[in-house]
C-alpha positions in Angstrom: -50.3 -2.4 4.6 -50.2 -3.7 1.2 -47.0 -4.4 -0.8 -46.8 -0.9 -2.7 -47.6 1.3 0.0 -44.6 -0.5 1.5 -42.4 -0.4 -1.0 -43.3 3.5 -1.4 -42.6 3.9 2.3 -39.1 2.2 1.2 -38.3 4.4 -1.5 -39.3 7.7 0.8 -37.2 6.5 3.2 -34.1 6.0 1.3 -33.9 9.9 0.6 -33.3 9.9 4.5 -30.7 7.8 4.6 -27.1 8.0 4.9 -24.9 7.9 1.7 -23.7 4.4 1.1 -20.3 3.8 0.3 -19.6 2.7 -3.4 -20.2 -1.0 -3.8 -16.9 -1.2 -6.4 -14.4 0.6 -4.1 -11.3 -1.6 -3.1 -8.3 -1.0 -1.5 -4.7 -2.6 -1.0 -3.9 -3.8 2.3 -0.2 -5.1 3.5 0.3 -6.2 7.2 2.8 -5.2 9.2 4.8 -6.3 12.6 2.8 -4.4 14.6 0.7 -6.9 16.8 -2.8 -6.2 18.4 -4.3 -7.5 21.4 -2.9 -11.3 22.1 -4.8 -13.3 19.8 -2.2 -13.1 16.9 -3.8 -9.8 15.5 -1.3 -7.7 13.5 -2.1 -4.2 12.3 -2.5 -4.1 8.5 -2.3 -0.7 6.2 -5.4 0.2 3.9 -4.4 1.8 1.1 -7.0 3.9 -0.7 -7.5 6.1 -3.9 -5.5 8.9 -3.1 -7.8 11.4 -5.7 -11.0 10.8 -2.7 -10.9 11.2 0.6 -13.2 9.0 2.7 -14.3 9.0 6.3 -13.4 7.0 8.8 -16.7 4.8 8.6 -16.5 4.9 5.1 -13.0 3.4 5.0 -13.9 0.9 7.7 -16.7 -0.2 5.6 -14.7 -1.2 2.8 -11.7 -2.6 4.3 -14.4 -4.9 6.2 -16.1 -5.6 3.1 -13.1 -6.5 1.4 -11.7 -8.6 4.5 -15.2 -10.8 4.6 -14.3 -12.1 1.0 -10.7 -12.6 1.7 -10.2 -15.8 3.3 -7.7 -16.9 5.7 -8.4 -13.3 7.2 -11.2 -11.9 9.7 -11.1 -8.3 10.8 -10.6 -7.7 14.4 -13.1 -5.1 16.1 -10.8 -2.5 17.6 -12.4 1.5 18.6 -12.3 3.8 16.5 -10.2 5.8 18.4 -7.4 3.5 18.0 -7.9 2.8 14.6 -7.7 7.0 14.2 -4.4 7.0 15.9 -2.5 4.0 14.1 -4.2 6.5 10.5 -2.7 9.4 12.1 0.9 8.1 12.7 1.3 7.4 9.1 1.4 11.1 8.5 -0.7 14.4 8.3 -1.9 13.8 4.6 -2.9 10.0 4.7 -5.3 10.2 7.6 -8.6 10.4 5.2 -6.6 8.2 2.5 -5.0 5.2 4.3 -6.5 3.0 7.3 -4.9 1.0 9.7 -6.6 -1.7 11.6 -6.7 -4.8 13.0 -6.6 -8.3 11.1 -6.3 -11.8 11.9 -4.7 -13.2 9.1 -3.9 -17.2 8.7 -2.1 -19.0 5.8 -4.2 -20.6 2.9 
């Protein structure tokens, strides 16, 4: 196959894709007190714009994104499920704004 029929094969196959998540988006996070696991894991709030709702996986893939340039911090894989139910606790109307998850977060 030569190199446009590939990249036209590419470009078709984008339409099937999922929606990616806005390269630009960022979001706050603060830790709290609240450990995870025993490997010094705390759970940390994501704080996101208010005005858009996001899905879980959307939130996680910005938070994660975010975490990866941060240093002194690495994101610690936790389900979903949990991750769902530490968002939920912080109230009704935050659970599509606000994440809570997992970090591992070191002095620099």
């Amino acid at each position: 196959m030569n190199k446009l029929a590939i990249g036209s094969a590419l470009i078709a196959l984008t339409g099937c894709a999922a929606p990616v998540t806005d390269i630009a988006t960022t979001a706050r996070h603060v830790p709290s007190n609240v450990p995870y696991g025993n490997d010094g894991a705390r759970m940390h709030l994501f704080i996101f714009d208010p005005s858009e709702p996001r899905s879980l996986s959307d939130r996680k893939t910005i938070a994660k994104r975010m975490i990866a340039l941060e240093p002194g911090c690495a994101w610690v894989d936790a389900p979903d499920s949990v991750l769902a139910e530490a968002t939920q606790e912080q109230g009704e109307r935050f659970k599509d704004t606000m994440l809570v998850a997992p970090l591992r977060c070191g002095r620099v």
